[in-house]
N, C-alpha and C positions, 0 to 999 in steps of 0.2 A: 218775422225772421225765424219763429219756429224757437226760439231758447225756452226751456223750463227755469223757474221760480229758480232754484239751485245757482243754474248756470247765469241766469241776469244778474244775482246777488254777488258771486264770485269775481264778478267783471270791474274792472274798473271803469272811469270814465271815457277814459280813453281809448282801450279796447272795445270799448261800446261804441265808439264812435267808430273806430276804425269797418269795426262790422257793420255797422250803418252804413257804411261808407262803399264797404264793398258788395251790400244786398240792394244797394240803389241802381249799382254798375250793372251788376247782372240783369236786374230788370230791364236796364236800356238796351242791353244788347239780345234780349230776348224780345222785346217789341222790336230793334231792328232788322233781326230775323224775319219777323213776321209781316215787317210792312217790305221788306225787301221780299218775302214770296208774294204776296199782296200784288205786286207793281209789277212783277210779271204773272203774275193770271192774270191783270187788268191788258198786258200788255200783250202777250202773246197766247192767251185762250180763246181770242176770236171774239174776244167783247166789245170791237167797234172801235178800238183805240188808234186812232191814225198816226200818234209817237209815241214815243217811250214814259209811259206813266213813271213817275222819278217816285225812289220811296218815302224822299221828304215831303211829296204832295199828298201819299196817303195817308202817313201820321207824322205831322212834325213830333221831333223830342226835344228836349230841353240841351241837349248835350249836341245836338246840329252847331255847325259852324265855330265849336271849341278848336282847339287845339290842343295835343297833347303837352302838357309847360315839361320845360325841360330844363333844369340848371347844370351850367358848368362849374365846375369845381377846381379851381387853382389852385389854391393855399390848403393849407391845411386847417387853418381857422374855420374856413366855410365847410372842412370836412366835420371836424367837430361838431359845429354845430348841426351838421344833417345827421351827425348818429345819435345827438341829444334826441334830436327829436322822435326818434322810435325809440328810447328807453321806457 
């Protein structure tokens, strides 16, 4: 993730996590960039592909066929408790 000694030491756990959390994201969607150019070279550079090479067949990710979770929020209880939880 690139942090020096200082700044690992300063972090809490949770902030640590949260950056984990977000240098995980950016990797996926940096390989999905890449297999999404991938599947068209395969598909439209004249290398023999008779269909559309999909870019989940050139590199599955872990993060294929998630969904993005979404919570609705009615009350005010379940608002509290969602801004506990980025404290």
């Amino acid at each position: 993730m690139g942090l020096k000694g200082h700044e690992v030491r300063k972090t809490t756990l949770k902030e640590f996590g949260l950056m984990l959390n977000g240098y995980i994201a950016r990797q996926h969607r940096e390989w999905d960039r890449t297999r999404h150019i991938m599947s068209y070279i395969a598909t439209f550079a004249g290398l023999g592909a008779k269909e559309f090479v999909t870019p989940q067949s050139v590199y599955p990710l872990p993060t294929d066929g998630e969904e993005t979770k979404k919570m609705k929020i009615t009350t005010s209880a379940q608002a509290e408790k969602l801004l506990k939880e980025f404290e």
